[in-house]
C-alpha positions as CSV (number, residue, x, y, z in Angstrom):
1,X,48.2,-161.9,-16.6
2,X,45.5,-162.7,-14.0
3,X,45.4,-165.6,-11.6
4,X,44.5,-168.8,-12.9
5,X,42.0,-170.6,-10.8
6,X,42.1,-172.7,-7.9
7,X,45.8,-172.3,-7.1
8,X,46.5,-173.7,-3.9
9,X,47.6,-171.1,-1.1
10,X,50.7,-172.4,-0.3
11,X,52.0,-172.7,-4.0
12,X,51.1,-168.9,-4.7
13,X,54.4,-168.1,-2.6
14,X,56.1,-170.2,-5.2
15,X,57.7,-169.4,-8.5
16,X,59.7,-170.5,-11.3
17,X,61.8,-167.7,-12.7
18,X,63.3,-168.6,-16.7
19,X,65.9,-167.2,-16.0
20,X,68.6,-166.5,-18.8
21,X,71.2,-164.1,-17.4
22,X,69.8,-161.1,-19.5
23,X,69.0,-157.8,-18.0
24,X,65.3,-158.6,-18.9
25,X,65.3,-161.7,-16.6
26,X,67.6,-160.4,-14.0
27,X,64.9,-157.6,-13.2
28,X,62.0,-160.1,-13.3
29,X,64.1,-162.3,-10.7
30,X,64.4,-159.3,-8.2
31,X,60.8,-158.6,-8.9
32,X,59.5,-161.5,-8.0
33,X,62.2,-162.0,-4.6
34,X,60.7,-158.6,-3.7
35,X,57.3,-159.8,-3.8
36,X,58.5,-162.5,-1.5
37,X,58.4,-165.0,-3.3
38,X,60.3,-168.5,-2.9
39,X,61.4,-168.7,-6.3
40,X,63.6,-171.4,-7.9
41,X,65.2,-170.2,-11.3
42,X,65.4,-172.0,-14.1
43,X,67.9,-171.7,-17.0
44,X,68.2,-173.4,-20.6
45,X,71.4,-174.3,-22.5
46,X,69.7,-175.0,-25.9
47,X,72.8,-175.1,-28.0
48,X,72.7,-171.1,-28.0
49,X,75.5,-169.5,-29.7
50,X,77.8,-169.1,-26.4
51,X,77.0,-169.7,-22.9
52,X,78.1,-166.1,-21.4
53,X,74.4,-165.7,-19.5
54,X,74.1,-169.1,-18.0
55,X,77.6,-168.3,-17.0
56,X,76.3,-165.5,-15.7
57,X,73.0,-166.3,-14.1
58,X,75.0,-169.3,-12.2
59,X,77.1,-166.3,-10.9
60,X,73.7,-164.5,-9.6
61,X,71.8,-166.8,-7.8
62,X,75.2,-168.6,-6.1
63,X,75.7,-164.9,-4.6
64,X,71.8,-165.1,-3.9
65,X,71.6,-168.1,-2.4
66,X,69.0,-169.1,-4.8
67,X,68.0,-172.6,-5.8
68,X,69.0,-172.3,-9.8
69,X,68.6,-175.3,-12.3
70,X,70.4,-174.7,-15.8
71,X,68.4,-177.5,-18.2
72,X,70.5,-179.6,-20.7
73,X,68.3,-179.6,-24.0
74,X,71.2,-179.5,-26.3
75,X,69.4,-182.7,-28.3
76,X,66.8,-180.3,-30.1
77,X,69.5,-178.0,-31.1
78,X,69.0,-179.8,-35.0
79,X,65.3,-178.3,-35.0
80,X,65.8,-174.9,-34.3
81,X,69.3,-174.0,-35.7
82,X,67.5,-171.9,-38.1
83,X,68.6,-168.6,-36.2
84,X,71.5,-166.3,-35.8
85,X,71.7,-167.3,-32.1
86,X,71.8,-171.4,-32.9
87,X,73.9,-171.2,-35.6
88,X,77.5,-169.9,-35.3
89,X,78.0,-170.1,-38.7
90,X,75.2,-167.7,-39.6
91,X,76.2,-164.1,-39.8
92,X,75.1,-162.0,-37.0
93,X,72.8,-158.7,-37.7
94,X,73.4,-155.3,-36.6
95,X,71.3,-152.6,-36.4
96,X,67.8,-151.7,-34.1
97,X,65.6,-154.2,-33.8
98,X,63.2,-154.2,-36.5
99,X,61.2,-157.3,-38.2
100,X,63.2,-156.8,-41.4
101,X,66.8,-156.8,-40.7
102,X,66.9,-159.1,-36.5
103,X,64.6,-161.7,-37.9
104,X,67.3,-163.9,-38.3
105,X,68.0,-164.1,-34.4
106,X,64.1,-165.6,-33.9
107,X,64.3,-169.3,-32.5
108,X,61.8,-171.4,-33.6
109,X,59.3,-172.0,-31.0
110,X,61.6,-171.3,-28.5
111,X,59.3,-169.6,-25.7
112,X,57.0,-172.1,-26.2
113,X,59.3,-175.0,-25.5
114,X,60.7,-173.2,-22.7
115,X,57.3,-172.8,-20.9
116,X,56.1,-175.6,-21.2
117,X,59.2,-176.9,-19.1
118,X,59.1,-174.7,-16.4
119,X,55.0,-175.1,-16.3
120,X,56.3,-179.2,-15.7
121,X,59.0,-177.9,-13.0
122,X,56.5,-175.7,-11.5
123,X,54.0,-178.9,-11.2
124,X,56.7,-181.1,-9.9
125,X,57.7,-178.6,-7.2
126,X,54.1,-177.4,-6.4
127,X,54.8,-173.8,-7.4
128,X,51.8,-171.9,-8.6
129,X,53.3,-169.2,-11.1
130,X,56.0,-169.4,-13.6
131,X,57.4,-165.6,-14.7
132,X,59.4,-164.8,-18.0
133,X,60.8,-161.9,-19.0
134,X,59.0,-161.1,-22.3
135,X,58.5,-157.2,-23.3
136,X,56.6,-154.8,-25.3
137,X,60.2,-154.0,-27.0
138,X,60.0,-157.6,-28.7
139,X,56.6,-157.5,-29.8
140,X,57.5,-155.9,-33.5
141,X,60.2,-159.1,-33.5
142,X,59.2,-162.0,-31.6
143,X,55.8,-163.5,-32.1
144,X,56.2,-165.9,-28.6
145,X,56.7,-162.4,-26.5
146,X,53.5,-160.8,-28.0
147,X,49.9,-160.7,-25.2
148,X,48.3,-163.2,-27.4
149,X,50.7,-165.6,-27.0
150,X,51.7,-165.4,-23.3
151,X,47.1,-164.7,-23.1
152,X,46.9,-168.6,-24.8
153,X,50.4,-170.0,-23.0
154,X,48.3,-168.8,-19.3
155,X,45.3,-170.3,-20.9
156,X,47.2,-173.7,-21.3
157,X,49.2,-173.8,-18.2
158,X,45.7,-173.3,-15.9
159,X,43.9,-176.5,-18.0
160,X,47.2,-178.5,-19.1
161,X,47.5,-180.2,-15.5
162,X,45.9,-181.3,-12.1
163,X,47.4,-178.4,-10.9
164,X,46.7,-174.5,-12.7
165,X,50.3,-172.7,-12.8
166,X,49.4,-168.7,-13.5
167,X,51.8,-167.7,-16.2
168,X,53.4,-164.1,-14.9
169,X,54.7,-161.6,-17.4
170,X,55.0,-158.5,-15.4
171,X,56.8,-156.6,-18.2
172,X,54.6,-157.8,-21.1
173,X,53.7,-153.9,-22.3
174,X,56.9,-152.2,-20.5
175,X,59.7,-151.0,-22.9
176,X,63.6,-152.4,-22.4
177,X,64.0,-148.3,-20.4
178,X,60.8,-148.9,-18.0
179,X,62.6,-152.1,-16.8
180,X,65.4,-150.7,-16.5
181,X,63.7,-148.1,-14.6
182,X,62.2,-150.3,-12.1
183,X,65.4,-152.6,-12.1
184,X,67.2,-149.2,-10.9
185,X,64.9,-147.9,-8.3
186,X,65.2,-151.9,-6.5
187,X,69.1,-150.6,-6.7
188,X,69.9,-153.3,-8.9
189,X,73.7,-153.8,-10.5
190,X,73.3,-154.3,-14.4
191,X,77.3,-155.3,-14.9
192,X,75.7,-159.1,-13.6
193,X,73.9,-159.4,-16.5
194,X,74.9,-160.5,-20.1
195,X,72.8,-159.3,-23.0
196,X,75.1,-159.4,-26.2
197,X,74.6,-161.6,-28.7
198,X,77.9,-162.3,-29.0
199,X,80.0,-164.2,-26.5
200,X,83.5,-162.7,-26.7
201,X,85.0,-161.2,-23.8
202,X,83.4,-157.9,-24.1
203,X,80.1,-156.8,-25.1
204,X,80.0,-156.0,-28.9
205,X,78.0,-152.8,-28.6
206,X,76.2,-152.8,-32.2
207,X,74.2,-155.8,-32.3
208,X,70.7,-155.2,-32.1
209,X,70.5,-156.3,-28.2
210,X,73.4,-154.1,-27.4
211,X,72.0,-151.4,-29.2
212,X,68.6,-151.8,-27.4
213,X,70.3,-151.8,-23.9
214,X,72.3,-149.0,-24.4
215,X,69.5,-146.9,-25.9
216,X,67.6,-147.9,-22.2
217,X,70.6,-146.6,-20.1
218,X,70.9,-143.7,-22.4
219,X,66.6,-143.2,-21.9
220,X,67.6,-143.3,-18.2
221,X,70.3,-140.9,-18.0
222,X,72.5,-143.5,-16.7
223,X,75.7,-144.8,-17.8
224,X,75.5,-149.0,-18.8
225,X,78.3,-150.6,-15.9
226,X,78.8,-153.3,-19.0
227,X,82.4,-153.2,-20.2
228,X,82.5,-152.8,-24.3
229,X,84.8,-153.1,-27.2
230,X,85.5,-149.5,-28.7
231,X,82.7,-149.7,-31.4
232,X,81.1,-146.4,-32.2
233,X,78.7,-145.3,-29.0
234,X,75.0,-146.1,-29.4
235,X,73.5,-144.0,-26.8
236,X,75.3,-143.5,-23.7
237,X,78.0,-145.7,-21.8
């Protein structure tokens, strides 16, 4: 997304990375560190079905050095337990990701309500971009990861304070492999990263974001360094 106007100079060296432990996240994190960046990442425990990424994004950023702030909003948990990944006692659905059969694991509003925290962080620490990690492999699924959304989210976050905030997707029309891609050729280490949707011990391997990383490594030529349970292979490990 282009620069919103009037940023001050000395916050454009400043960003707030949502950061959530996924592979997706963890590339835009090294993206942005490679830019030069000062960025401070910011991480949401929403009541989501485990907590193996914020377990592992703590992990990352204390080897980094990296200022990392993991956000308690466990009280709205009642308003958007209508999804797979809020509610543990919804079944969990396997296959690709496709509208009809991973709509279950959409959280209502939840880009939305996690912008618009790190657009206040970003504010309150005089940073002038905020970057997420959404992807042209979630636009068929996820209605908060599609252009028009993040296009109106930039909108709002240049006109919603004193102080504009640019809104940085960098990966808004790559695929799950061209991240991957870029994440490999910054000699980046995928096994610190969780992207499962499950929260046992080892990766599942057969729900829909499994299935999608794997198919990336396997688009790659590259085996995933993620330990799974033995579940038939999807693409390869």
């Amino acid at each position: 997304m282009s620069s919103s106007p009037n940023v001050d100079a000395n916050s454009a060296f400043t960003t707030v990375v949502i950061y959530s432990g996924g592979m997706d996240s963890f590339t835009v994190l090294h993206r942005a560190l490679s830019e030069g960046l000062t960025v401070h990442a910011l991480s949401f425990d929403y009541g989501q079905r485990h907590a193996r990424e914020l377990d592992t994004a703590r992990q990352v950023c204390a080897s980094l050095g990296l200022p990392h702030q993991v956000v308690d909003i466990r009280a709205i948990h009642g308003l958007i337990d209508n999804s797979a990944l809020t509610n543990s006692e919804m079944a969990m659905p396997h296959g690709d990701y496709a509208a009809d059969n991973l709509r279950s694991t959409v959280v209502p509003n939840r880009n939305m309500i996690l912008l618009s925290l790190a657009i206040a962080k970003a504010v309150n620490i005089g940073a002038g971009r905020v970057d997420y990690g959404a992807h042209g492999g979630d636009h068929i699924l996820y209605p908060d990861c599609r252009p028009e959304f993040v296009e109106a989210m930039n909108h709002v976050a240049g006109i919603a304070n004193f102080e504009p905030v640019q809104l940085h997707a960098p990966y808004l029309s790559s695929t799950k492999a061209d991240i991957l891609r870029e994440g490999l050729a910054m000699g980046l280490d995928y096994r610190h990263t969780w992207t499962c949707y499950e929260g046992r011990e080892l990766a599942c391997g057969v729900c829909g974001s499994c299935r999608e990383r794997l198919a990336a490594f396997s688009s790659n030529g590259v085996t995933d360094p993620l330990a799974y349970e033995p579940t038939p292979a999807v693409g390869k490990r």
